[in-house]
N, C-alpha and C positions, 0 to 999 in steps of 0.2 A: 569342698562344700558338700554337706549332705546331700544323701536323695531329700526330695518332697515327696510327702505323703499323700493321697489320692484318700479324696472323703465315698468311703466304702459305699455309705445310702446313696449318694448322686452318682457312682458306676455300676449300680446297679439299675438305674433308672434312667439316664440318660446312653446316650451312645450316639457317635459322630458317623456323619453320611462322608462322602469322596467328597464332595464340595463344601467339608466344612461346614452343615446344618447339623440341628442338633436335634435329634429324633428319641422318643421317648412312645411308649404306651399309655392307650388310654384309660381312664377309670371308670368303673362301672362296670365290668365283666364281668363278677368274681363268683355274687349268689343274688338272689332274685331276679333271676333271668326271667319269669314267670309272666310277670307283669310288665314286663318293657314291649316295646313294640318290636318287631320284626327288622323295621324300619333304621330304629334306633342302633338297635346292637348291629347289624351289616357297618353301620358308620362306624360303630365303635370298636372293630376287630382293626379296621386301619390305623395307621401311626400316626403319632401328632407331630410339630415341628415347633421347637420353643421361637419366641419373636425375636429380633435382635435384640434389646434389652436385657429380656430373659437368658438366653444364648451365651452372654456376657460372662451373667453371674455364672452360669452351669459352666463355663471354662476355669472361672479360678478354681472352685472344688476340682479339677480334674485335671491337673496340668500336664498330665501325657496323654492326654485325650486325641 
């Protein structure tokens, strides 16, 4: 049986914790930092964690995750 192939955009974007959550970056860093609050961007430098649901789908894209 072949390898499976790994969808390139979702390992670049996702990535698995030790217990199997599914950790990604947040959006809104990139340019207009200008205008966000102080406030805002400190929360948004931390990691997100997809929902179960979510988490689901981001496993089939990545099946050596």
């Amino acid at each position: 049986m072949p390898k499976m192939k790994t969808r390139k955009s979702a390992s670049k974007r996702y990535s698995f914790t030790g217990t199997g959550k599914v950790k990604y970056k947040k959006q809104g860093m990139r340019h207009i930092l200008t205008k966000k609050s102080t406030k805002r961007k400190r929360k948004l430098r931390k990691c997100g964690f997809l929902s179960a649901p979510e988490a689901a789908k981001a496993r089939k894209l990545l099946p050596y995750g």
